[in-house]
KEVEXMAR-7171 format. One line per field, with one value per residue: chain; x, y, z of N, C-alpha, C in turn. Coordinates in Angstrom, 3 decimals. Layout:
% KEVEXMAR-7171
cadena: (A|...)
neast: (X|...)
nnorth: (Y|...)
nup: (Z|...)
caeast: (X|...)
canorth: (Y|...)
caup: (Z|...)
ceast: (X|...)
cnorth: (Y|...)
cup: (Z|...)
END
This chain:
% KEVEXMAR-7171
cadena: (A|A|A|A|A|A|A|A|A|A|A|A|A|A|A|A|A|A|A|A|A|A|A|A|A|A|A|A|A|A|A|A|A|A|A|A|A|A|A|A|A|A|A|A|A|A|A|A|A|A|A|A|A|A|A|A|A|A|A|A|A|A|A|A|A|A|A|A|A|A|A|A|A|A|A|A|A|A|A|A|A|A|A|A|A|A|A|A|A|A|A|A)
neast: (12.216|8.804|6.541|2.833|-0.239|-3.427|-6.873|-9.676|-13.273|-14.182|-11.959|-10.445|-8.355|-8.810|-9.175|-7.670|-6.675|-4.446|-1.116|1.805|5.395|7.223|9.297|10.987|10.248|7.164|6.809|6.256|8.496|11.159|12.470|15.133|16.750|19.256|17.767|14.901|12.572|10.169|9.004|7.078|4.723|3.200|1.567|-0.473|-3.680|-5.418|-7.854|-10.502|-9.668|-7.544|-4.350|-1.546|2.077|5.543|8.249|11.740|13.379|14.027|14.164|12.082|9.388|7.130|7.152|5.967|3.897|2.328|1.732|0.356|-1.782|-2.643|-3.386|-5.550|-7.556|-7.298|-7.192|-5.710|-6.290|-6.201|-8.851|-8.204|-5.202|-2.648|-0.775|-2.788|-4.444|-2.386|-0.687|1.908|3.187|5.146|4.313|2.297)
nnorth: (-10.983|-11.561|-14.026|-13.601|-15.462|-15.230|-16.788|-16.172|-17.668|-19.273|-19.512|-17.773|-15.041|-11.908|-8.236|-7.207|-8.871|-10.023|-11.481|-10.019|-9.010|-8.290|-5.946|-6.314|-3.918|-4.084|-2.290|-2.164|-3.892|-2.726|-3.499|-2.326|-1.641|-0.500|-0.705|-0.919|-0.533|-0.990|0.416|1.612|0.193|0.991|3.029|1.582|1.267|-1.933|-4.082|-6.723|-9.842|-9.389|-10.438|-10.775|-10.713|-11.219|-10.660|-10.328|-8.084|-8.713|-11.721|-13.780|-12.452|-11.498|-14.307|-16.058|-14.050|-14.905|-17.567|-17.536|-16.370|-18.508|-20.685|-19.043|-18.419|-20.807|-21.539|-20.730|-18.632|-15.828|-12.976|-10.542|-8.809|-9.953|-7.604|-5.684|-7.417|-7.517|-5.963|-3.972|-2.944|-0.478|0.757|2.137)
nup: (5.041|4.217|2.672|2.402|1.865|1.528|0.931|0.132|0.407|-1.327|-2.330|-3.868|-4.832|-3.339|-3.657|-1.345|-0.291|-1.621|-2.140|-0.469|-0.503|2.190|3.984|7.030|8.740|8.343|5.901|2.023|0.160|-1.823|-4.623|-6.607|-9.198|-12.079|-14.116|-13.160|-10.873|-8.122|-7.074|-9.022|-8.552|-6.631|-6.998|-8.757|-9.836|-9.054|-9.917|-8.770|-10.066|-12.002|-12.560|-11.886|-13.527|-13.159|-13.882|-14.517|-16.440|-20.208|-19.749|-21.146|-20.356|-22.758|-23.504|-21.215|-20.945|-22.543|-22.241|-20.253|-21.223|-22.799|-21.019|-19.948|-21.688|-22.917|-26.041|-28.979|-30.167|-29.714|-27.505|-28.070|-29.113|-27.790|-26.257|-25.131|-23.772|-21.807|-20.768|-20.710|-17.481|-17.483|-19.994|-19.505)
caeast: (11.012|7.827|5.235|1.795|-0.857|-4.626|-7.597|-11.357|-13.698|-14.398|-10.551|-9.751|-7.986|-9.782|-7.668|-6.822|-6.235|-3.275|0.235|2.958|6.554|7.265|10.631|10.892|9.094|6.198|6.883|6.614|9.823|11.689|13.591|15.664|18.257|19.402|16.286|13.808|12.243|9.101|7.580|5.779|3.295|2.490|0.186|-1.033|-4.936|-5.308|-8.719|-10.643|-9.911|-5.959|-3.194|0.540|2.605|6.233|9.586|13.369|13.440|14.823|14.053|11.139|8.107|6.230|7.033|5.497|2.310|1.343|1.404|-0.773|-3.425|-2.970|-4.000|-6.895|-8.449|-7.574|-6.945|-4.176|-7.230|-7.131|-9.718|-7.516|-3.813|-1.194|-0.428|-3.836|-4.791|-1.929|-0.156|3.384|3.015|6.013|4.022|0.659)
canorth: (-10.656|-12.521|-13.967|-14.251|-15.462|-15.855|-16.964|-16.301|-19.392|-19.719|-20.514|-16.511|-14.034|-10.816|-7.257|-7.019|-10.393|-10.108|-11.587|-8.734|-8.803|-6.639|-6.069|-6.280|-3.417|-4.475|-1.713|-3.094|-4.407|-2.256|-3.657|-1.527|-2.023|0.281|-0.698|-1.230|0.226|-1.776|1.521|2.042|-0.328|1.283|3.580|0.817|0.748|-3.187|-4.491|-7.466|-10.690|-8.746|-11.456|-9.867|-11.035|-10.561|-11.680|-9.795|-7.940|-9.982|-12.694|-13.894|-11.642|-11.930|-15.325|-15.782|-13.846|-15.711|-19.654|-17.501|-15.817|-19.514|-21.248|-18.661|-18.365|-22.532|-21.710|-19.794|-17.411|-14.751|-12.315|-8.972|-8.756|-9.757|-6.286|-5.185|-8.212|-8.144|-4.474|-3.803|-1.564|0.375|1.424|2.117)
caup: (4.323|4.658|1.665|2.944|0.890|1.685|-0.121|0.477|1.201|-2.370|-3.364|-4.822|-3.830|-3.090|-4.008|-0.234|0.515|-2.388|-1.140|-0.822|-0.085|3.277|5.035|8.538|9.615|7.447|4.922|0.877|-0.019|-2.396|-5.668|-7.772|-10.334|-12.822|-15.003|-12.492|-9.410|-7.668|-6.638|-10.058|-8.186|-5.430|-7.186|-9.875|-9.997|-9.436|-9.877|-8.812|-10.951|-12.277|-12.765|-12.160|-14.353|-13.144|-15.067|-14.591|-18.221|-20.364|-19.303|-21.580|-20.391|-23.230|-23.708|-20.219|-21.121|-23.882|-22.060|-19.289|-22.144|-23.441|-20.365|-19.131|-22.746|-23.800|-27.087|-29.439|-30.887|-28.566|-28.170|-28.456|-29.323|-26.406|-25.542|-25.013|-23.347|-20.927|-20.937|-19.320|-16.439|-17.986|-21.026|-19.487)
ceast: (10.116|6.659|3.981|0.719|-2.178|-5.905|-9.179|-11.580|-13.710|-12.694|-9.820|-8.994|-8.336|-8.380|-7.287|-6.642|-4.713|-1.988|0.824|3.795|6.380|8.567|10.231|9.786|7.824|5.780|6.593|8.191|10.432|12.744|14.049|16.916|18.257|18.169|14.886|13.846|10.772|8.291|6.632|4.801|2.372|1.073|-0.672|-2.854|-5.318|-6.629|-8.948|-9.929|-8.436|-5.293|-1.941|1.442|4.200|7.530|10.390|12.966|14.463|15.153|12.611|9.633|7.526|6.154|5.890|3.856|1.681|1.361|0.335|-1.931|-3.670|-4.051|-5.275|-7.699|-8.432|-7.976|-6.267|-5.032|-7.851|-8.061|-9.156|-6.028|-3.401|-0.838|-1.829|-4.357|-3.990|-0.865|1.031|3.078|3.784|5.085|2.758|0.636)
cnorth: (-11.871|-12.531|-14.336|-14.302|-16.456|-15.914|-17.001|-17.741|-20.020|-20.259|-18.916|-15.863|-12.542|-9.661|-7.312|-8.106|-10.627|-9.730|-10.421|-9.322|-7.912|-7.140|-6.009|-5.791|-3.291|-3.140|-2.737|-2.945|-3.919|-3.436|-2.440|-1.497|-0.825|0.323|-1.026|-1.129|-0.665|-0.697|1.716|1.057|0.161|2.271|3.213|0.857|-0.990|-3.147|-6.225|-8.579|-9.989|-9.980|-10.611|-11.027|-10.529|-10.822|-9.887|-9.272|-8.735|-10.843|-13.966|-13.362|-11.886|-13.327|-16.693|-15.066|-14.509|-17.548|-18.585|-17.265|-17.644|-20.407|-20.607|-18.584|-20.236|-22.719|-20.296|-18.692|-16.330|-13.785|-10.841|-9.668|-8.645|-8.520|-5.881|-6.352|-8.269|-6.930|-4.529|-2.608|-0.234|1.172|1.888|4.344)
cup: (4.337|2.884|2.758|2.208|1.871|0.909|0.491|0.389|-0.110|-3.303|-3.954|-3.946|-4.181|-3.763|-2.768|0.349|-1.121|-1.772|-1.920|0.023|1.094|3.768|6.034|9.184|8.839|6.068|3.155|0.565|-1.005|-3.372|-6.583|-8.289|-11.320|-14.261|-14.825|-11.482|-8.984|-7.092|-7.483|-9.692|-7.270|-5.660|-8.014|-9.493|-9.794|-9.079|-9.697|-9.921|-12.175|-11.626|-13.270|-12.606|-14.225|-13.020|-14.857|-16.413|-18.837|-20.329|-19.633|-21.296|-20.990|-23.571|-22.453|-20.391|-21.575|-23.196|-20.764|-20.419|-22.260|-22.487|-19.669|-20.571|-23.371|-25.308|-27.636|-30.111|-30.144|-28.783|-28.649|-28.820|-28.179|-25.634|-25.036|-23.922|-21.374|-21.181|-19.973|-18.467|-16.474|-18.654|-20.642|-18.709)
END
């Protein structure tokens, strides 16, 4: 499996310039465990300027959201509540 990651001139990365996992025959790369499948992305809506966010359950997730809100907002007074801000793809 291959990462490939490219970035417009300006430094971003565009929605179709966003790195993906692929096996071999450049399919996306399937995970699934008894509490998680990697297909519920395939039909995700992702918009411009969307930050994936993506932690083993159990494994501090939200602990993990909250130092990213921390570092893209630069201070502990966010503007919405954590969930709203930064939604599990489970619950949506």
């Amino acid at each position: 499996m291959a990462l490939a990651m490219t970035t417009s001139r300006n430094g971003t990365i565009t929605a179709a310039e966003r790195p993906m996992l692929v096996g071999v025959a450049g399919t996306p790369f399937r995970y699934q465990s008894p509490d998680e499948d990697s297909t519920r992305w395939l039909g995700f809506p992702f918009r411009d300027g969307d930050i994936v966010i993506s932690t083993r359950s159990k494994t501090g997730t939200t602990w993990v959201q909250m130092i990213c809100a921390l570092l893209i907002f630069q201070t502990p007074e966010l503007p919405a509540p954590l969930a709203q801000l930064s939604p599990w793809l489970g619950s949506l």
